[in-house]
PATOR-341494 format. One record per atom (N, C-alpha, C): atom name; residue number from 1; residue in three letters; x, y, z. Coordinates in Angstrom, 3 decimals. Layout:
BEGIN
{CA, NUM, ALA, {X, Y, Z}}
...
This chain:
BEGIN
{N, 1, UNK, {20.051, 30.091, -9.454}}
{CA, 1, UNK, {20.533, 28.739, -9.241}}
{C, 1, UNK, {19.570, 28.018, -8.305}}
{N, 2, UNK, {19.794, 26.759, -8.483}}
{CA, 2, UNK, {18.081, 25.996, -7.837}}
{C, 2, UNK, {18.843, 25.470, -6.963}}
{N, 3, UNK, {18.262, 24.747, -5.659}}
{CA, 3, UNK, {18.611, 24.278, -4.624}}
{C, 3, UNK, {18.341, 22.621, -4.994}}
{N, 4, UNK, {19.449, 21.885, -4.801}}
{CA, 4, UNK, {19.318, 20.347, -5.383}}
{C, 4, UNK, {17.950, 19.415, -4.960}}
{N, 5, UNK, {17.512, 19.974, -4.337}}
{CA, 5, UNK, {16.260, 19.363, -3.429}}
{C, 5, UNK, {14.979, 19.951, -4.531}}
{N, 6, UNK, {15.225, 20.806, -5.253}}
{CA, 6, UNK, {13.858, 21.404, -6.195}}
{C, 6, UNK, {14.110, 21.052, -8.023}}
{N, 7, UNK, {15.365, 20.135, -7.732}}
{CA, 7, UNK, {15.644, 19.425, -9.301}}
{C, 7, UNK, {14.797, 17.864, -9.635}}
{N, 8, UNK, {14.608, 17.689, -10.549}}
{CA, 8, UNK, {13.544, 16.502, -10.675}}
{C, 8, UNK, {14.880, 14.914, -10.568}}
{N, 9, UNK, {14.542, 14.214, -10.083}}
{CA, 9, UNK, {15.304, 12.978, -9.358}}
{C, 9, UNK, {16.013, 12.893, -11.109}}
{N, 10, UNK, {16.505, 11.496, -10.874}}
{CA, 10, UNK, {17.778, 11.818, -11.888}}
{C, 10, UNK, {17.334, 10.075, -12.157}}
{N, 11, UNK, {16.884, 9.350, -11.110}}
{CA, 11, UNK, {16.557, 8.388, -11.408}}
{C, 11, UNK, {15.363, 7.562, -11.481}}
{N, 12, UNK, {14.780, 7.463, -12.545}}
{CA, 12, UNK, {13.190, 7.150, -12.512}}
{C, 12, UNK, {12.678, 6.020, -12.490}}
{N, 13, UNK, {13.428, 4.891, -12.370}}
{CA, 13, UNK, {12.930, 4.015, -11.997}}
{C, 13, UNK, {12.791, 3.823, -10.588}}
{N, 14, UNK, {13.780, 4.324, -9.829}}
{CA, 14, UNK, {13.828, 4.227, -7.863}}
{C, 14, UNK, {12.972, 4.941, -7.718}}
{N, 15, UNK, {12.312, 6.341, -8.193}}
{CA, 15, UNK, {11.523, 7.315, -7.814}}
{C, 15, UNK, {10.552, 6.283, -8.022}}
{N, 16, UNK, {9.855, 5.613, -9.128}}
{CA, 16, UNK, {8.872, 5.271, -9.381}}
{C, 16, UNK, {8.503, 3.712, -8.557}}
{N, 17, UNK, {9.797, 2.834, -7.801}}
{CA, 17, UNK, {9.674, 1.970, -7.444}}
{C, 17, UNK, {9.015, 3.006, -5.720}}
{N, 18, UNK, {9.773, 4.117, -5.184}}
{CA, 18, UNK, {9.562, 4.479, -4.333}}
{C, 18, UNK, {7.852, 4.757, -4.251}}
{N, 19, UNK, {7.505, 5.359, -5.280}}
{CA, 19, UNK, {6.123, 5.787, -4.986}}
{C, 19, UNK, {5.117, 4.585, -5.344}}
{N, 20, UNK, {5.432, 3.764, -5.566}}
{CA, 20, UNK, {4.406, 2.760, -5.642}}
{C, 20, UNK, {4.240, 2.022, -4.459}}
{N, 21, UNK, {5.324, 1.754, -3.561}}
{CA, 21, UNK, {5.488, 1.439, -2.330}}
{C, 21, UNK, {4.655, 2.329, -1.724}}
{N, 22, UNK, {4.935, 3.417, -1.436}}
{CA, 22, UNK, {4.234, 4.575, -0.848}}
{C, 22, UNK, {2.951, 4.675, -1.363}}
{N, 23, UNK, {2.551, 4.249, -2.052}}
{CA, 23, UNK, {1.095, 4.382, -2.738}}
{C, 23, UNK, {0.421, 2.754, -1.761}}
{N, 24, UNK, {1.217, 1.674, -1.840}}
{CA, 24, UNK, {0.454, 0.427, -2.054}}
{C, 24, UNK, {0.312, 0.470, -0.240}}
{N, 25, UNK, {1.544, 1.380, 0.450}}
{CA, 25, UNK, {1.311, 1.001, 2.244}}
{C, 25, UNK, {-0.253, 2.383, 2.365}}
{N, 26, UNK, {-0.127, 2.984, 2.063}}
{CA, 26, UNK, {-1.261, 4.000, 1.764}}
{C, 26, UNK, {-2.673, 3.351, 1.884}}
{N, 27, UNK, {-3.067, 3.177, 0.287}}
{CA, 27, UNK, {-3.759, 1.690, 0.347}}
{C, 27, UNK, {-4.365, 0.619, 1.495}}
{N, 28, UNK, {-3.462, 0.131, 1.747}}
{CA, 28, UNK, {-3.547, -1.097, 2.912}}
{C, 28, UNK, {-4.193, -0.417, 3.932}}
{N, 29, UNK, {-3.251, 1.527, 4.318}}
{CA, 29, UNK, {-3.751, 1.550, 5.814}}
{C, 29, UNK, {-5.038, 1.987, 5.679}}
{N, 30, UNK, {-5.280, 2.694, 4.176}}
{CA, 30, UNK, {-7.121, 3.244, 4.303}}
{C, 30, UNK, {-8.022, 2.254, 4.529}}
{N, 31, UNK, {-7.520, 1.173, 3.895}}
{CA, 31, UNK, {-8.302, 0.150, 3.811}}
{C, 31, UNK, {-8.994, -0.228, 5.079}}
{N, 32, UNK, {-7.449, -0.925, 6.041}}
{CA, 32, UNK, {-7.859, -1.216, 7.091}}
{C, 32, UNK, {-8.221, -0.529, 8.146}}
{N, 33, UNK, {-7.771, 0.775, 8.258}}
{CA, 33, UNK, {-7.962, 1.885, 9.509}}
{C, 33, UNK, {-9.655, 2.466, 9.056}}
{N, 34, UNK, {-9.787, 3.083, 7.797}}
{CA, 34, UNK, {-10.842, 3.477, 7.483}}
{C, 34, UNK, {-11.922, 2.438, 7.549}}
{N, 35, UNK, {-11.429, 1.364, 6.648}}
{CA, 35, UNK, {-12.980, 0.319, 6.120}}
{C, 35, UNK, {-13.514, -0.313, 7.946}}
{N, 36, UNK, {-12.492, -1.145, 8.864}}
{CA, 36, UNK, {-12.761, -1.608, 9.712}}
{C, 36, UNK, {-13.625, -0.187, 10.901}}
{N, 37, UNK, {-13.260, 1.214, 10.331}}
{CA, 37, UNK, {-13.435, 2.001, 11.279}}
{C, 37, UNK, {-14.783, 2.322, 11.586}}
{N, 38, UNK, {-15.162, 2.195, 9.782}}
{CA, 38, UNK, {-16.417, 2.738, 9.465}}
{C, 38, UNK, {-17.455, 1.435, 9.795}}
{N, 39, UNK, {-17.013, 0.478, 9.901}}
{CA, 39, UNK, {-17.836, -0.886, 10.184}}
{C, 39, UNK, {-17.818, -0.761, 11.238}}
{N, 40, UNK, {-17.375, -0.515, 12.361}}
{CA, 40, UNK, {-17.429, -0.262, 13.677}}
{C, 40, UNK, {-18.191, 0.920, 14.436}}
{N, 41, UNK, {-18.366, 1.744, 13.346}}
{CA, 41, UNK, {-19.061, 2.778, 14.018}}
{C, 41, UNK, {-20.694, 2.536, 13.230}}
{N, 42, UNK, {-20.738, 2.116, 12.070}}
{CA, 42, UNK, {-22.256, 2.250, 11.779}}
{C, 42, UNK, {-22.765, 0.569, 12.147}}
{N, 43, UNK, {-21.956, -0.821, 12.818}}
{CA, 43, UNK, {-22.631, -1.390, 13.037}}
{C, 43, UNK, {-22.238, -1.214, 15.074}}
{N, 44, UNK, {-21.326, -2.138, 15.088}}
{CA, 44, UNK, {-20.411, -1.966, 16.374}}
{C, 44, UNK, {-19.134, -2.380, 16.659}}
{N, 45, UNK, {-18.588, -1.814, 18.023}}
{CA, 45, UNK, {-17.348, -2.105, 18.248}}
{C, 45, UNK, {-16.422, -3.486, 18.059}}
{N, 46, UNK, {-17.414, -4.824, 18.100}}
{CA, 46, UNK, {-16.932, -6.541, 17.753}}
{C, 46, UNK, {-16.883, -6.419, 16.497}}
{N, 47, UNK, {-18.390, -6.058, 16.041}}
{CA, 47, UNK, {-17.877, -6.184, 14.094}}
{C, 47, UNK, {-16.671, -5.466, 13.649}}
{N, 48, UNK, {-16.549, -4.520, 14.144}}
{CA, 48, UNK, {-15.152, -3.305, 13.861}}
{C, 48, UNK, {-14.127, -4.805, 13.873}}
{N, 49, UNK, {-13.941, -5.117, 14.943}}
{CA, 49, UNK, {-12.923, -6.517, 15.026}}
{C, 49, UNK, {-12.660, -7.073, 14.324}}
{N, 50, UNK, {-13.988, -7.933, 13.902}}
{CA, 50, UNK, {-13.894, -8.936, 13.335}}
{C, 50, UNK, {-13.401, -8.815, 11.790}}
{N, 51, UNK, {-14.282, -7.043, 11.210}}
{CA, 51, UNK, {-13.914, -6.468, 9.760}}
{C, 51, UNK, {-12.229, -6.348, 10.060}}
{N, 52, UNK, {-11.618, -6.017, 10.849}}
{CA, 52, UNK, {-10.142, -5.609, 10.823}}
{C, 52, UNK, {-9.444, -7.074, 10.950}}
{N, 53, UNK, {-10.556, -8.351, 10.847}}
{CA, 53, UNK, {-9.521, -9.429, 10.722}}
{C, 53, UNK, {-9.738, -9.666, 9.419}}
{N, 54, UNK, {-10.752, -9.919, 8.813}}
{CA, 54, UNK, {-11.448, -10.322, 7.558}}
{C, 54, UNK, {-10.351, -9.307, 6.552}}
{N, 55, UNK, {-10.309, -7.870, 6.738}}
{CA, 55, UNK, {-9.258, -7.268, 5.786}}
{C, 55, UNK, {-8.191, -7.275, 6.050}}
{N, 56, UNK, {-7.653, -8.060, 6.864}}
{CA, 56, UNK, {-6.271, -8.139, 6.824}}
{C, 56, UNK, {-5.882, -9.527, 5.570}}
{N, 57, UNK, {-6.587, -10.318, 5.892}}
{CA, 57, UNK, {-6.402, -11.497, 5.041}}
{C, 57, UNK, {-6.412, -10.634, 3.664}}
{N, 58, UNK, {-7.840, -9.754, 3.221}}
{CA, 58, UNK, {-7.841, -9.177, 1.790}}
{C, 58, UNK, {-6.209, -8.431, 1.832}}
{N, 59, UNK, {-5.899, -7.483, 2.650}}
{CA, 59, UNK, {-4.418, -7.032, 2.925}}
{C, 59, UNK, {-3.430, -8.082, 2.163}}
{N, 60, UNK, {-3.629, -9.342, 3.184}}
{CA, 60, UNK, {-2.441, -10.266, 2.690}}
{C, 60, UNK, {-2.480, -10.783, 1.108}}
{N, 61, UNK, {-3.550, -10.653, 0.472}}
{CA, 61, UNK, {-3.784, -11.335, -0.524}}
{C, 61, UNK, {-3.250, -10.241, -1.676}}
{N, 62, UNK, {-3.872, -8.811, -1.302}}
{CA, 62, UNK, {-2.803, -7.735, -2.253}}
{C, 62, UNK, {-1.581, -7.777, -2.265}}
{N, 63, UNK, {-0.695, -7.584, -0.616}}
{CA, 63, UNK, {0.449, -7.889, -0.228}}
{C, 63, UNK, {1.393, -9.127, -1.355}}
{N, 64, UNK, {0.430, -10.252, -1.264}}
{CA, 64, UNK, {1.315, -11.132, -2.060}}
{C, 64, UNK, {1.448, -11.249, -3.154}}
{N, 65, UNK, {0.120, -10.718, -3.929}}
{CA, 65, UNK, {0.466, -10.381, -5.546}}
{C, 65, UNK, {1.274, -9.320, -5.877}}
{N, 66, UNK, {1.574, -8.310, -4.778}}
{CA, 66, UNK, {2.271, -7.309, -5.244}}
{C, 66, UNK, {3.910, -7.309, -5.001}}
{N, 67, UNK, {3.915, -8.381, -4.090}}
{CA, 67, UNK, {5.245, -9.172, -4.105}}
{C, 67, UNK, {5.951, -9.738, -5.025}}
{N, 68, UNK, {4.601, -10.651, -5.809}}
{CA, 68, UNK, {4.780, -11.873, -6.768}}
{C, 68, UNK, {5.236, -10.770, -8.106}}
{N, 69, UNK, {4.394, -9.877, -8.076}}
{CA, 69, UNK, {4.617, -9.049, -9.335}}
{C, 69, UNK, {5.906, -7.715, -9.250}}
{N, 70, UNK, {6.637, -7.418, -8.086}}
{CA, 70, UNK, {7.654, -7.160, -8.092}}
{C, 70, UNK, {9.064, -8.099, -8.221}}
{N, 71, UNK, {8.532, -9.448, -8.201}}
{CA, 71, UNK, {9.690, -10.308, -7.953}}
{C, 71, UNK, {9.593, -10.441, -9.430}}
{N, 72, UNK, {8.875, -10.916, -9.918}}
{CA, 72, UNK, {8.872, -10.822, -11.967}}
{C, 72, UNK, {9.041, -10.130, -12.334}}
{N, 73, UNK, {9.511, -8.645, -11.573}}
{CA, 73, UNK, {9.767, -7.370, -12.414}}
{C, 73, UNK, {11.364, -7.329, -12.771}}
{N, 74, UNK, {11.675, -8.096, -11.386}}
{CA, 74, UNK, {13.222, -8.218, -11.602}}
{C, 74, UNK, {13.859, -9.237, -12.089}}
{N, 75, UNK, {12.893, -10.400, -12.093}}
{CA, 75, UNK, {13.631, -11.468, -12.898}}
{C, 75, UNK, {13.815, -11.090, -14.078}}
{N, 76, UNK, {12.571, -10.454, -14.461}}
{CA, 76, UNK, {12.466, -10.274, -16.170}}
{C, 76, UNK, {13.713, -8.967, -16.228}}
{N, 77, UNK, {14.326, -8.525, -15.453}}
{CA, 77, UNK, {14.968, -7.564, -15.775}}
{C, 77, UNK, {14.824, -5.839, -15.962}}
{N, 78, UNK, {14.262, -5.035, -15.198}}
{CA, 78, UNK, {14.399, -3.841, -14.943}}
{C, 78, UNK, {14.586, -2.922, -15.765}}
């Protein structure tokens, strides 16, 4: 007998809304923790800055299409 925690979810659309979330904050933080990190260390510590402002805007601009395109997911119906 299996332990309910090692059965496959029952509902696949929440699983799949869950991991895309989890995929898209993922995303964002490599982006910004890594990309601004690595600009900071092979140029310097201000550019590091300035890259962690510049990708936040790119951030916001994924952020809102991926908003725009979850909000049409549900108008159109699920």
């Amino acid at each position: 007998m299996s332990s309910p925690e090692s059965r496959p979810p029952t509902d696949y659309r929440r699983y799949r809304r869950e991991t895309e979330r989890k995929l898209a904050i993922a995303t964002v933080l490599f982006l910004l923790l890594v990309g601004s990190g690595l600009i900071a260390l092979i140029y310097n510590p201000g550019a590091g800055i300035l890259s962690f402002g510049c990708l936040l805007i790119g951030v916001g601009v994924i952020a809102l299409l991926w908003i725009l395109l979850t909000l049409i997911e549900r108008w159109v119906g699920d």
